[in-house]
N, CA, C and O atoms as CSV, one atom per row, in Angstrom:
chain,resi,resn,atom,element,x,y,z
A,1,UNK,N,N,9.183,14.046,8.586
A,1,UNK,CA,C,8.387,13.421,7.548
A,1,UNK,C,C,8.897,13.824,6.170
A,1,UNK,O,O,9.569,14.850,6.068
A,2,UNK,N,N,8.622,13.093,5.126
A,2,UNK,CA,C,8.894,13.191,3.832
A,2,UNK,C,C,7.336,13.356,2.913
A,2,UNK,O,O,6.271,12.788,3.154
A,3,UNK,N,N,7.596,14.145,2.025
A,3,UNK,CA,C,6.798,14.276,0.948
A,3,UNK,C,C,6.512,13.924,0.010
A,3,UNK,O,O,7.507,13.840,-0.710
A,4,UNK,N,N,5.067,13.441,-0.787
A,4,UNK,CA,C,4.955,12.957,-2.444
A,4,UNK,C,C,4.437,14.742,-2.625
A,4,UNK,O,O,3.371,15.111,-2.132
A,5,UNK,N,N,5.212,15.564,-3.270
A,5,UNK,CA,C,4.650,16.716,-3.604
A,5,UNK,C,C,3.325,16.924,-4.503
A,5,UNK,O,O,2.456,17.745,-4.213
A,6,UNK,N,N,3.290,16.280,-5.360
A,6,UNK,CA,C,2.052,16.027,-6.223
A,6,UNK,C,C,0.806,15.972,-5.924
A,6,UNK,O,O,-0.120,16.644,-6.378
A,7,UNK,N,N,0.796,14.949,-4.952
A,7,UNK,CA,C,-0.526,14.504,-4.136
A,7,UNK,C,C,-0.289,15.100,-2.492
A,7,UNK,O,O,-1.293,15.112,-1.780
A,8,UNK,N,N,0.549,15.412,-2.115
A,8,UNK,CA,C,1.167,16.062,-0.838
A,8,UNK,C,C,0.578,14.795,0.393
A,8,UNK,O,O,0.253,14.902,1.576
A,9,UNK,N,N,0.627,13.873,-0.347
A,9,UNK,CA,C,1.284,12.607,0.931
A,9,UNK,C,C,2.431,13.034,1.998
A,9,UNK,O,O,3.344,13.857,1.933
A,10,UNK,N,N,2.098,12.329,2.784
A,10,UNK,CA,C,3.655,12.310,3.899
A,10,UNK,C,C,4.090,10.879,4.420
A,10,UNK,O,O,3.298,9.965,4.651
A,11,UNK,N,N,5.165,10.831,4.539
A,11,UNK,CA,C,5.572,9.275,4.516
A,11,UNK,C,C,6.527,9.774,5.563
A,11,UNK,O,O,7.005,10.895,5.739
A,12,UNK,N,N,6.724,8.287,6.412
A,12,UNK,CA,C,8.064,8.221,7.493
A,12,UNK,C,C,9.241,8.123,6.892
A,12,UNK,O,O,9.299,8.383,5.690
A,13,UNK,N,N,10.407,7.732,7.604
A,13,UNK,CA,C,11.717,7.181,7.690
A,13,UNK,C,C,11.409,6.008,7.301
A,13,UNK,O,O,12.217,5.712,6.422
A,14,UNK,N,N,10.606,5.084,7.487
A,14,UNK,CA,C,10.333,3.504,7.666
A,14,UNK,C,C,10.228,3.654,5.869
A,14,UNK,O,O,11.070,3.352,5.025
A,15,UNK,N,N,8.972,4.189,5.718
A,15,UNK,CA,C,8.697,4.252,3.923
A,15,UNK,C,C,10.041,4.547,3.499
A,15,UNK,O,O,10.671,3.635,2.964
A,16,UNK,N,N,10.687,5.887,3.679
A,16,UNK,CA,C,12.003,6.326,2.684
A,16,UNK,C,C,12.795,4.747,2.725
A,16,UNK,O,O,12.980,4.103,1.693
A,17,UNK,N,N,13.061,4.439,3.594
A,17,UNK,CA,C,14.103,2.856,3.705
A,17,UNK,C,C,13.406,2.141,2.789
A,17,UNK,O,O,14.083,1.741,1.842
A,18,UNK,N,N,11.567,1.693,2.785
A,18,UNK,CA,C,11.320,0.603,2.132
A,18,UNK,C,C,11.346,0.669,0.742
A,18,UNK,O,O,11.413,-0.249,-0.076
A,19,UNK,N,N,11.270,2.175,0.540
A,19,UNK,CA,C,11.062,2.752,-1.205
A,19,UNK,C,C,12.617,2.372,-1.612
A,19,UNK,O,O,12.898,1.530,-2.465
A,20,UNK,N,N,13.533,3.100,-0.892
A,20,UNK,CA,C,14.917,2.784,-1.631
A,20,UNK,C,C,15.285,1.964,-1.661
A,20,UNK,O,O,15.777,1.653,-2.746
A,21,UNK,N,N,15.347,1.064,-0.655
A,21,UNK,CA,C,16.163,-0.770,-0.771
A,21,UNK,C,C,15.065,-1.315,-1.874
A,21,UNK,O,O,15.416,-1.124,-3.038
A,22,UNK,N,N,13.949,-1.882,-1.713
A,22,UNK,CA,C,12.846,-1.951,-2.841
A,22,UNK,C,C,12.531,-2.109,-3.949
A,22,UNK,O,O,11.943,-2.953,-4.625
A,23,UNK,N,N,13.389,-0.405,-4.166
A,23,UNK,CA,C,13.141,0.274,-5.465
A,23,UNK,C,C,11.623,0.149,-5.660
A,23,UNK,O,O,11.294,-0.678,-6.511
A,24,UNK,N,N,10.769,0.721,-5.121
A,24,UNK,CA,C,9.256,0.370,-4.988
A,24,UNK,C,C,8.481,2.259,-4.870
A,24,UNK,O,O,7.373,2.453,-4.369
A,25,UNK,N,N,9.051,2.998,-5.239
A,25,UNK,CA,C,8.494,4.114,-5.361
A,25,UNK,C,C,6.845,4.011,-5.875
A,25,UNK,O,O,5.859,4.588,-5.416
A,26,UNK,N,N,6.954,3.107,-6.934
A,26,UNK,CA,C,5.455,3.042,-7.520
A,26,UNK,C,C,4.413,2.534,-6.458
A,26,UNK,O,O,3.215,2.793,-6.572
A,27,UNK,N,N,4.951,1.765,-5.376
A,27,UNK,CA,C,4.188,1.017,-4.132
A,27,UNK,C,C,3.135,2.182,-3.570
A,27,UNK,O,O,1.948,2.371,-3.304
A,28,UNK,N,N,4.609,2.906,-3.587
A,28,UNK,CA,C,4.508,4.203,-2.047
A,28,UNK,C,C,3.421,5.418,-3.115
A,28,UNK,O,O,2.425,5.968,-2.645
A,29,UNK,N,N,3.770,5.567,-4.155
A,29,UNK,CA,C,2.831,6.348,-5.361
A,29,UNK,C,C,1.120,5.767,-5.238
A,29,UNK,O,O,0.056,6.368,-5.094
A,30,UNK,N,N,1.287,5.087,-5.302
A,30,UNK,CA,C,-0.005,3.748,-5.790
A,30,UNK,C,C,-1.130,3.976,-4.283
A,30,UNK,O,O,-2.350,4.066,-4.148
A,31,UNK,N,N,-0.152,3.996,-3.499
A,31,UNK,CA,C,-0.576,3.284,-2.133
A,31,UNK,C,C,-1.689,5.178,-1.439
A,31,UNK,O,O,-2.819,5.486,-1.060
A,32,UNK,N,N,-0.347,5.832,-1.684
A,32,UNK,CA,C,-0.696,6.846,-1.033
A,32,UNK,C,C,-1.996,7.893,-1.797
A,32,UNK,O,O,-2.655,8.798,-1.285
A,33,UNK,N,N,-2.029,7.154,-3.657
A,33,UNK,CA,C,-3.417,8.037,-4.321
A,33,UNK,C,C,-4.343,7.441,-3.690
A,33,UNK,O,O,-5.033,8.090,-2.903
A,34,UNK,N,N,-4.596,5.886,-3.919
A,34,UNK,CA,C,-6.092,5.499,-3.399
A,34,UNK,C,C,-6.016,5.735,-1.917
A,34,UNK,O,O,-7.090,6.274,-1.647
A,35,UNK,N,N,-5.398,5.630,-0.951
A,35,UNK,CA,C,-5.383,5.814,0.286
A,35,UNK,C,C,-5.936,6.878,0.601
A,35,UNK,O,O,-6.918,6.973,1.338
A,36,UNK,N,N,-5.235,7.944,-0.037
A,36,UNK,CA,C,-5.858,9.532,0.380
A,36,UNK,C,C,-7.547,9.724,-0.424
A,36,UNK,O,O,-8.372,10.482,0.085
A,37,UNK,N,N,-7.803,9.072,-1.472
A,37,UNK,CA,C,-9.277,9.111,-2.025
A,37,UNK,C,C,-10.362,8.488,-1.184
A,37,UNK,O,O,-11.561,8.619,-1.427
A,38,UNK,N,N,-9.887,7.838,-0.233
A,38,UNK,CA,C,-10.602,6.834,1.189
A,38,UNK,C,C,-10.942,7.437,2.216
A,38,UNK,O,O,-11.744,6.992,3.037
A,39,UNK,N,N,-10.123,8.982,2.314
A,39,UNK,CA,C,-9.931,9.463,3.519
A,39,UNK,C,C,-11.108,9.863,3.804
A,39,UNK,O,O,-11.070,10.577,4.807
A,40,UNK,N,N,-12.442,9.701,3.270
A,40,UNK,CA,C,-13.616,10.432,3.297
A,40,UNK,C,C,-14.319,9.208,3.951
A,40,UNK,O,O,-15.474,9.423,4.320
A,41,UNK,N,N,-13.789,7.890,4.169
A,41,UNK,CA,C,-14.882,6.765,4.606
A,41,UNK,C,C,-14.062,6.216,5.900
A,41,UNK,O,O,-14.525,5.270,6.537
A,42,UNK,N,N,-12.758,6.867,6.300
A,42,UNK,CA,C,-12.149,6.460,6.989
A,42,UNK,C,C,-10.864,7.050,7.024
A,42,UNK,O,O,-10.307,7.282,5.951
A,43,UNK,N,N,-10.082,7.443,8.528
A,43,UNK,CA,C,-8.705,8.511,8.480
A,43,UNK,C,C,-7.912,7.320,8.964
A,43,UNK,O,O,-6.717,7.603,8.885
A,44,UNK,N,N,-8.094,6.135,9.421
A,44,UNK,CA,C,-6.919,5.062,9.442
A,44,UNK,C,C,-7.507,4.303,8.619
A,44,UNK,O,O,-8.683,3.943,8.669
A,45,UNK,N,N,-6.265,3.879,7.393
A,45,UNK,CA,C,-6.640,2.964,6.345
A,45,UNK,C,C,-5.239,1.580,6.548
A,45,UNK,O,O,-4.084,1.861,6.868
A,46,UNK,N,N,-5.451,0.971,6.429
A,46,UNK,CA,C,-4.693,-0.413,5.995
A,46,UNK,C,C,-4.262,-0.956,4.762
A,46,UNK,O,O,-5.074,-1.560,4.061
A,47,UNK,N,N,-2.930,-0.799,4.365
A,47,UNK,CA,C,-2.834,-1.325,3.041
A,47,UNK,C,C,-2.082,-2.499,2.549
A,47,UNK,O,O,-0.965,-2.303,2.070
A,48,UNK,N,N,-2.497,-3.531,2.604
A,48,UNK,CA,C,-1.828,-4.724,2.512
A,48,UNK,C,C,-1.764,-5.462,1.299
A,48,UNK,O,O,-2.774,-5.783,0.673
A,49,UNK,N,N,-0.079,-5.865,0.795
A,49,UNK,CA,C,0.373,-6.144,-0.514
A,49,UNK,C,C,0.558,-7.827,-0.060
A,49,UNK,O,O,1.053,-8.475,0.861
A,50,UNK,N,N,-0.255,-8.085,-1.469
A,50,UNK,CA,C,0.351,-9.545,-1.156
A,50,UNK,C,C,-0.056,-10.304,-2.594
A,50,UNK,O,O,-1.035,-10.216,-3.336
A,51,UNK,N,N,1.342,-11.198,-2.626
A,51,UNK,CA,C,1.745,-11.621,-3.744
A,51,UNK,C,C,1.475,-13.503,-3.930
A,51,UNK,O,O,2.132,-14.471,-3.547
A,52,UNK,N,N,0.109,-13.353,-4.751
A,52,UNK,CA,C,-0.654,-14.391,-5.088
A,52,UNK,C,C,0.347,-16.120,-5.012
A,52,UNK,O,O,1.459,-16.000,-5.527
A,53,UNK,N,N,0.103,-17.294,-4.560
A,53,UNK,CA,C,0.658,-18.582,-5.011
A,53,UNK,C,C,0.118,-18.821,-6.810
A,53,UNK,O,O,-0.745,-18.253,-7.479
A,54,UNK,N,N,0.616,-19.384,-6.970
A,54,UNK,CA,C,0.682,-19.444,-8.400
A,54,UNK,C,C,-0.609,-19.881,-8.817
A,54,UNK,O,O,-1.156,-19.273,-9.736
A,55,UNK,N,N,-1.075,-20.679,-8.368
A,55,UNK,CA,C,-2.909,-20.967,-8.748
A,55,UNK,C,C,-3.458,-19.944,-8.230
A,55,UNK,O,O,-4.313,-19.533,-9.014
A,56,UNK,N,N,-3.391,-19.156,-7.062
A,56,UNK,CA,C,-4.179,-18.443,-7.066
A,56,UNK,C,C,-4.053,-17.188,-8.374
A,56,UNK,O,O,-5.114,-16.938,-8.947
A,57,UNK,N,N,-2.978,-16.531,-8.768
A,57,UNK,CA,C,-2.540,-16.039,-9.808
A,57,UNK,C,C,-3.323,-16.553,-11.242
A,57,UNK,O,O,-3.833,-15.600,-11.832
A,58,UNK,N,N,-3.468,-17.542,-11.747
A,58,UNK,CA,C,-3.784,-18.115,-12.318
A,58,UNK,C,C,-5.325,-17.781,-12.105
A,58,UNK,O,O,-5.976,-17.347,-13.056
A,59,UNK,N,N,-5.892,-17.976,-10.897
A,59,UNK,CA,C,-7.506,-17.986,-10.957
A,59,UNK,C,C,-7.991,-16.696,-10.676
A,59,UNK,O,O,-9.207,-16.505,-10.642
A,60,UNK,N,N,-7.320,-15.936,-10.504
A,60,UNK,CA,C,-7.767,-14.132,-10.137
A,60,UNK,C,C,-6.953,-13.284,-11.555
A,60,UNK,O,O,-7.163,-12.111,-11.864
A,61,UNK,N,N,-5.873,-14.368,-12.367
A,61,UNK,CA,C,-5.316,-13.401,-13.438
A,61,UNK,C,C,-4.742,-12.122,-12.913
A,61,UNK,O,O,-5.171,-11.012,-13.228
A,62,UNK,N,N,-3.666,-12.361,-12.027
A,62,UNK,CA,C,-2.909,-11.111,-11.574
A,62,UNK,C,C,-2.121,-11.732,-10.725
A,62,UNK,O,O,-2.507,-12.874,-10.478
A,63,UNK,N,N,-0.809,-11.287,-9.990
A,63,UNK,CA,C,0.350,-12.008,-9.862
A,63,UNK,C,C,0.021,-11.081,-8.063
A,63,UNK,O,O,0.455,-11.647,-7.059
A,64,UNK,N,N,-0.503,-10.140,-7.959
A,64,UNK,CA,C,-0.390,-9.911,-6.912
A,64,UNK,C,C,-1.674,-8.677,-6.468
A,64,UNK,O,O,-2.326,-8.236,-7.414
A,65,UNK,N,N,-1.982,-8.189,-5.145
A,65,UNK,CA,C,-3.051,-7.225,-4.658
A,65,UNK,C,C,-2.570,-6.361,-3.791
A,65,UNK,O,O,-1.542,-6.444,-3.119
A,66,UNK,N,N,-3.503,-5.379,-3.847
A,66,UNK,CA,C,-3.151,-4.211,-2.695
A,66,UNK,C,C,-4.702,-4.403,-2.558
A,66,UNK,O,O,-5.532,-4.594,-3.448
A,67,UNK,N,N,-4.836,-4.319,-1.444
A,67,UNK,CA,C,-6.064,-4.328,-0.200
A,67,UNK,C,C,-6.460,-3.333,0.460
A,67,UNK,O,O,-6.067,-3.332,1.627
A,68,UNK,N,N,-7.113,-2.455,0.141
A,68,UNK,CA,C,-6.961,-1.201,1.185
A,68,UNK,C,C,-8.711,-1.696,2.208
A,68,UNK,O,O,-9.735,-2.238,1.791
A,69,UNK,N,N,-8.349,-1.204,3.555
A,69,UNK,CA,C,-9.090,-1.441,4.786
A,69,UNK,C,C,-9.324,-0.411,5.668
A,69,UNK,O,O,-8.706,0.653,5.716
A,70,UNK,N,N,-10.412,-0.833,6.497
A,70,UNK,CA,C,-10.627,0.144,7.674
A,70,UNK,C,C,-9.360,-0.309,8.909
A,70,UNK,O,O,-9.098,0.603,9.693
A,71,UNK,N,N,-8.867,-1.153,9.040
A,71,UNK,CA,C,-8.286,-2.174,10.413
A,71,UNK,C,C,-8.631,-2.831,11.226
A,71,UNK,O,O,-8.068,-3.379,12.174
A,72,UNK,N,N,-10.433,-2.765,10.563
A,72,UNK,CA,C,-11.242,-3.557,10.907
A,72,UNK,C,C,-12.285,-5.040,10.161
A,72,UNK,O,O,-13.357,-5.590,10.415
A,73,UNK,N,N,-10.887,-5.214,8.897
A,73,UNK,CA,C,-11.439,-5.823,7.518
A,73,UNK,C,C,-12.452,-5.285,6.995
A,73,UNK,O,O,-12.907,-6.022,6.121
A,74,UNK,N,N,-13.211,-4.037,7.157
A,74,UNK,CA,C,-14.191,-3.507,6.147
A,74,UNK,C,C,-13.076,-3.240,4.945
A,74,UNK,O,O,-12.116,-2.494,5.139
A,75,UNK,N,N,-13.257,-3.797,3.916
A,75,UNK,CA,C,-12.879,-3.918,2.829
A,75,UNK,C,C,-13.758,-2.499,1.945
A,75,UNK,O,O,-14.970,-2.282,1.922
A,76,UNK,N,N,-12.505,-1.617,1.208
A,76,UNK,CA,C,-12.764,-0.675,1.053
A,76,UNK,C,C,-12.587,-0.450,-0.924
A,76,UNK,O,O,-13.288,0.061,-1.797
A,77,UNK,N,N,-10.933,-1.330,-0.876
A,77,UNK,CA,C,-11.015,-1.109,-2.515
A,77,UNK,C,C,-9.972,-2.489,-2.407
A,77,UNK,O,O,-9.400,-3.006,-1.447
A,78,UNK,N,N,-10.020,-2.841,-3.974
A,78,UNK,CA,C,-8.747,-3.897,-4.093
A,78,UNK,C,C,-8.543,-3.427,-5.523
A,78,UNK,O,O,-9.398,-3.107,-6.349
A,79,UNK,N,N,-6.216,-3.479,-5.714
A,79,UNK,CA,C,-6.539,-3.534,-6.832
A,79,UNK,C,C,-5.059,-4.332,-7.497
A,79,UNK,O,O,-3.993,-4.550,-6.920
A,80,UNK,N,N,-5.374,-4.575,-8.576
A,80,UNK,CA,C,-4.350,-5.950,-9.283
A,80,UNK,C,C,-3.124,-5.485,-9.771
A,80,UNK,O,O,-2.921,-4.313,-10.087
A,81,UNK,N,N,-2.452,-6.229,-9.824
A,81,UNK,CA,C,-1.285,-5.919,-10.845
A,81,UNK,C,C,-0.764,-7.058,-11.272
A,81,UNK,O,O,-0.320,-7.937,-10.533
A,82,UNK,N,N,-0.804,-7.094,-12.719
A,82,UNK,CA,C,-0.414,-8.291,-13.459
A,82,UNK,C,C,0.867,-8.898,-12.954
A,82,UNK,O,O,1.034,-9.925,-12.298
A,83,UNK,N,N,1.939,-7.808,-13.526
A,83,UNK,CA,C,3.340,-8.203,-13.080
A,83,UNK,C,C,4.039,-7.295,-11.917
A,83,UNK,O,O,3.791,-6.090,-11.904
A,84,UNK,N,N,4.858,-7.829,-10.998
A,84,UNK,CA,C,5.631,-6.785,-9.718
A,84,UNK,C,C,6.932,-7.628,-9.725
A,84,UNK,O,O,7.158,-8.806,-10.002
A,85,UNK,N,N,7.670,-6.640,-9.337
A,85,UNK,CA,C,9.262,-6.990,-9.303
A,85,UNK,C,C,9.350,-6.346,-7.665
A,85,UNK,O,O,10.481,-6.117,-7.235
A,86,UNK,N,N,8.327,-6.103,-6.900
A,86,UNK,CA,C,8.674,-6.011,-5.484
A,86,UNK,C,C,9.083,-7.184,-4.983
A,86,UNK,O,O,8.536,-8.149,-5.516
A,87,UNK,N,N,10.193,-7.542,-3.774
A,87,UNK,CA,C,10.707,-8.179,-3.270
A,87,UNK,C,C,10.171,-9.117,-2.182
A,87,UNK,O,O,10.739,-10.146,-1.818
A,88,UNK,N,N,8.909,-8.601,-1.663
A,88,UNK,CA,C,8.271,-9.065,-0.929
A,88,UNK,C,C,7.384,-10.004,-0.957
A,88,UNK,O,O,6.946,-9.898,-2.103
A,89,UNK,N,N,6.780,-10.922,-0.422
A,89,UNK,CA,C,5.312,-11.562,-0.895
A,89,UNK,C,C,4.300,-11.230,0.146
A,89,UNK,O,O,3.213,-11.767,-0.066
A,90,UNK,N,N,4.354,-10.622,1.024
A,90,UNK,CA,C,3.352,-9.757,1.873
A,90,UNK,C,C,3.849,-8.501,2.871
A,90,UNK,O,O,4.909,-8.522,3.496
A,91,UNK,N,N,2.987,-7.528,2.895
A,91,UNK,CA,C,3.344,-6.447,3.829
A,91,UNK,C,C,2.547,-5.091,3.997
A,91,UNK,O,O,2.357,-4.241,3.127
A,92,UNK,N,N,2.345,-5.086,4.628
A,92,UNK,CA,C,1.290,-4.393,5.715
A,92,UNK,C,C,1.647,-2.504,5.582
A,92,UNK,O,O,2.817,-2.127,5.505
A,93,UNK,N,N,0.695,-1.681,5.574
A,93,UNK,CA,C,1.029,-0.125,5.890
A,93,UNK,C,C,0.246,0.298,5.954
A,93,UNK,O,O,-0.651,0.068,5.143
A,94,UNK,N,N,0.067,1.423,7.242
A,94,UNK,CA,C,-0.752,2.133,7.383
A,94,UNK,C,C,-0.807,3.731,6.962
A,94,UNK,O,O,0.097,4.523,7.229
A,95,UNK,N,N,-1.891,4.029,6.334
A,95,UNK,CA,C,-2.162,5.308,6.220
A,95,UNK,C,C,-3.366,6.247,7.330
A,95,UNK,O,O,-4.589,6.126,7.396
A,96,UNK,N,N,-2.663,6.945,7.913
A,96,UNK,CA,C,-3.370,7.781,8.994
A,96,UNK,C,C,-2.965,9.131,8.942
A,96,UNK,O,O,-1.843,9.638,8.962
A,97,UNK,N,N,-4.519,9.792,8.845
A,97,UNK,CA,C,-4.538,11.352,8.659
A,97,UNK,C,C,-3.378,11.770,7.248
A,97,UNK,O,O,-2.331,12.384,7.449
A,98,UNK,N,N,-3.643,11.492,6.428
A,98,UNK,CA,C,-2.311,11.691,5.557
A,98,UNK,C,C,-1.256,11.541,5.155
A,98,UNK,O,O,-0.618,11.946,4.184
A,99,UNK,N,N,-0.996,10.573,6.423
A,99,UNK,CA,C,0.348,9.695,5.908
A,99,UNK,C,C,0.590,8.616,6.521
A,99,UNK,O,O,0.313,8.078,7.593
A,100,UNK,N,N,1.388,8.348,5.249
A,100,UNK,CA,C,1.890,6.713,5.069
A,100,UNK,C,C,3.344,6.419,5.722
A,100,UNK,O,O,4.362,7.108,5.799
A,101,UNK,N,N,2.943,4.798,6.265
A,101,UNK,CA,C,3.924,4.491,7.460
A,101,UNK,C,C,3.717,2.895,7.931
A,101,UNK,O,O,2.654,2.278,7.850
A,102,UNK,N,N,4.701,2.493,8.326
A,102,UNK,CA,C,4.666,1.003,8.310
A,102,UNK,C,C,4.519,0.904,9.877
A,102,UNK,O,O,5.116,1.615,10.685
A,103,UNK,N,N,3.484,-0.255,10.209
A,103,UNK,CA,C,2.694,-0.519,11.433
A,103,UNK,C,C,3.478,-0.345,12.452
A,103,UNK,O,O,2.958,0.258,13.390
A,104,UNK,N,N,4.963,-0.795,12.630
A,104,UNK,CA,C,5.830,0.301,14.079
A,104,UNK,C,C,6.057,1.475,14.299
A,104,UNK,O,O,6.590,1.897,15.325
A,105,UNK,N,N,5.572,2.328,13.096
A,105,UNK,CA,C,5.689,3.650,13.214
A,105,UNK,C,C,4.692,4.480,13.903
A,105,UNK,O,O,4.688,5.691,14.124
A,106,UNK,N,N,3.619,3.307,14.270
A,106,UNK,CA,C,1.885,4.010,14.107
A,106,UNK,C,C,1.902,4.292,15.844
A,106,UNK,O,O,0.925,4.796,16.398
């Protein structure tokens, strides 16, 4: 496992690959504060990024979301970001017991 020393997250192999090709450190930053502030309503969380169609953008005023979940759609927090230069337009990660890891890792 790998470390965010700060917040003492732990992340897989799967994360180190998605942060560096990416360039998405702020994802894996972002993902793993509110994730670990959850850990009190739930120790498997769900965090799913996904990057708005253009009306929807337009009608929520933000280009994209992070979703955090139980894995059971209890909807726990959501939060915006105007602009992202991530590569993706959706993708899925789980946080369990402290660390973060993408759903084949789990």
């Amino acid at each position: 496992f790998y470390s965010i020393p700060l917040i003492g997250t732990r992340y897989t192999e799967g994360i180190k690959y998605l942060a560096e090709e990416a360039n998405c450190y702020w994802l894996i930053t972002d993902a793993s504060v509110i994730a670990k502030s959850l850990m009190n309503q739930s120790y498997f969380i769900t965090i799913d990024f996904e990057r708005l169609s253009e009306k929807d953008q337009e009608a929520n005023g933000c280009e994209a979301k992070l979703k955090y979940c139980d894995g059971n759609d209890n909807l726990f927090e959501v939060h915006r970001y105007n602009v992202t230069d991530f590569p993706l337009d959706e993708l899925r990660l789980f946080f369990v017991d402290g660390c973060l890891m993408l759903p084949g890792e789990y």
